[in-house]
C-alpha positions, 0 to 999 in steps of 0.5 A: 500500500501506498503511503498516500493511501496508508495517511487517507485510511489513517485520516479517516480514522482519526476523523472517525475519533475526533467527532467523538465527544472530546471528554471521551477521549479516554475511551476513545484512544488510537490503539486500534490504528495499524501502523503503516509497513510498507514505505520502510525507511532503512536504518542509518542517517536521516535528515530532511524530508523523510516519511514511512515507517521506522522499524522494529529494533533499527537504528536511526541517526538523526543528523540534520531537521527531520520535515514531515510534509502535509499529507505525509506520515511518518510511524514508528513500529515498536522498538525502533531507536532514534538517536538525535544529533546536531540538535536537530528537530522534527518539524511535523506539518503531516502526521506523527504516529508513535506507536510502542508497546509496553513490552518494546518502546520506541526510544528517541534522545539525543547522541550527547544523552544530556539534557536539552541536546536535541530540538523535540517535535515542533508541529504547530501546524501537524494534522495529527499526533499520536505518541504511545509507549515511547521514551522521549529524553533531553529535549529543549536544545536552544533554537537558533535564538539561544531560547530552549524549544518545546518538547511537543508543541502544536498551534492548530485548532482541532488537531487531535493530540493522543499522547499515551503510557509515554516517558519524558525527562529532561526537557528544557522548556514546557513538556506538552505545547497544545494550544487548540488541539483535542487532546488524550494525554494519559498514563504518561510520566514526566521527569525533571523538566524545565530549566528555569521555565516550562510547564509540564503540560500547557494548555491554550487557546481554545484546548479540550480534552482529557488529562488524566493518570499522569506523573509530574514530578520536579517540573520547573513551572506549573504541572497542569496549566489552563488558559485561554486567549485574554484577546480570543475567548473563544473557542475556549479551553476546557479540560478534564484534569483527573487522578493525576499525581503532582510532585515537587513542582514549580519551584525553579522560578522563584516566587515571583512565578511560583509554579501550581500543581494544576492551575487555571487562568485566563478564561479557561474551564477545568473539571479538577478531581481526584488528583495528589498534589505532593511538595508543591511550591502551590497545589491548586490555583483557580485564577480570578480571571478564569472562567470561575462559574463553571469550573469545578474541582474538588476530591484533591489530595494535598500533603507536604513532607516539611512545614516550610521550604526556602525559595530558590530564587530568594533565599530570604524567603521561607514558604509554607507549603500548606498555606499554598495549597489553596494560594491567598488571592485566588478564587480556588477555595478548599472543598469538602470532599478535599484531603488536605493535611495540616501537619507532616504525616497527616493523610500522607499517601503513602508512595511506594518510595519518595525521597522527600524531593520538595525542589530539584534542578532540572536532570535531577535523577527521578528514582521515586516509584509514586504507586500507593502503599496499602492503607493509602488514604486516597484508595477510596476517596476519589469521586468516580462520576464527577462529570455526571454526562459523561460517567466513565471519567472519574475514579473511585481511588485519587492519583495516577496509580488506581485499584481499578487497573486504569491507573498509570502501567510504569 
């Protein structure tokens, strides 16, 4: 088959999902969709204008920008190794279609293995994006400004983003750029990124979907973000934001720009429940300037494993990490069906492993494993039908890791 043919069957599908009501995404994923086998692209060096198919257990040299034209499609199969040099980037106007599975990722990082040494996936204009079960590390490489770039970042209205039980660490800037897409971003981990910027997940101008079952842990800024356009209200961002756990987030800016476990500013709508905030410079913060009426939130856990921390940027300031769960001045209140501790081993969840982390550089080693012990207080507490028209989102367990198996599998 043709690779014209192969990106019509694939567009096809992907239309078939996208008329899909957005807040079934999580229902709805791409796993069904074939990846492409004919068209292999044969191991080696790569660079420029490239589509097809790279394949299982090959190995790849990426020595120059990778472009992925409109209307093309370039796939991975399960295994395949990518290796980035030249701090090159993949410029995507067509369609990129990851596909590992949890026995054989597909692996892409940097020739240098060292934070921010290769330009990431840039495709503000692509036609679809679909990442599973693959590792993405030590993104963020300078563009030719000296700026760090964007792990993913796509600026179209309506292009479908399915990003899922994926790896990132070490990027430079934000993790996920999504502004206007439909996104699916579930399951994933996502390790000491930013440098002295960047949110994990960064959601603008007229952004909807689902983002749930997520690990966030030592982002430089915000874990979650919502915003809309201040100038262009509509379309508007709304986003189902459930069963994540935020780790020792937003601390790398300082208090001028403190970073949130999850945060919604700027006209923007959330659905925010049953998540665990954990060491965060703030937990969870609802902007004045959001669209407060209706968003709704509630069932998040908060906990913090010391009393206070000192601000990175200004050592004379001391934080109180409880006090900012809920920050002063904002519209984001706590609420009843909230677990929010009052001292240190008060409704602590009960991580596997954690080693205290409250503020970390970027790169810093992630040997956390965030499932719950037995006894957690956040088995049971969750709210498993929180969006009424839509009773499959939801858990009855808070955080990434669920008694139910739709949990995070890493």
């Amino acid at each position: 088959m043709k690779t014209k043919h192969i990106y019509i069957i694939l567009t096809s599908i992907l239309s078939i999902a996208v008329t899909s009501s957005c807040k079934k995404a999580e229902v709805n994923t791409f796993t069904k969709i074939k990846i492409p086998t004919s068209s292999p692209i044969a191991p080696g060096n790569i660079s420029g204008f490239v589509k097809g198919t790279l394949l299982t257990g090959q190995t790849y040299s990426v020595t120059g920008d990778i472009t992925i034209k409109k209307g093309d499609t370039l796939s991975a199969q399960p295994g395949a190794i990518i290796v980035v040099k030249n701090n090159a980037q993949f410029n995507i106007q067509g369609v990129l279609n990851l596909l590992g599975t949890q026995d054989s990722p597909v692996f892409f990082n940097s020739d240098a293995n060292k934070p921010g040494t290769w330009g990431g996936f840039q495709a503000d204009s692509a036609q679809a994006i679909i990442i599973k079960w693959t590792h993405v590390d030590n993104t963020g490489g300078p563009d030719a400004s000296g700026s760090a770039r964007r792990t993913i970042v796509v600026n179209t209205v309506g292009v479908p983003v399915d990003i899922e039980d994926s790896w990132f660490t070490n990027g430079q800037d934000d993790l996920m750029g999504l502004f206007g897409a439909k996104v699916t971003i579930l399951r994933n981990t996502i390790s000491s990124s930013g440098s002295t910027d960047g949110e994990g997940i960064n959601l603008k101008s007229g952004t909807t979907g689902v983002v749930a079952y997520n690990v966030i842990f030592s982002q430089a800024g915000s874990g979650i973000k919502l915003e809309t356009n201040k100038n262009i209200p509509f379309p508007q961002t709304e986003v189902d934001v459930y069963n994540n756990t935020v780790v020792a987030v937003g601390w790398r800016r300082g208090s001028a720009e403190p970073g949130r476990g999850t945060s919604v500013g700027v006209n923007a709508i959330g659905h925010i429940y049953n998540n665990i905030y954990v060491n965060c410079y703030h937990g969870l913060e609802i902007f004045n300037d959001a669209d407060v009426v209706h968003t709704t939130y509630g069932n998040n856990l908060f906990y913090a494993t010391v009393d206070s921390f000192t601000d990175l940027v200004d050592p004379t300031i001391q934080i109180n990490l409880r006090a900012n769960f809920y920050p002063a001045g904002a519209s984001g209140t706590p609420q009843p069906t909230d677990l929010i501790s009052t001292k240190v081993g008060n409704l602590d969840p009960l991580f596997v492993k954690f080693d205290g982390t409250v503020a970390a550089p970027n790169g810093y080693p992630n040997t956390n494993d965030f499932h719950l012990k037995t006894g957690s207080p956040a088995f049971g507490a969750g709210n498993p039908s929180f969006d009424t028209k839509h009773p499959e989102l939801g858990n009855q367990d808070m955080g990434a890791y669920t008694t139910d198996g739709k949990g995070n599998k890493h």
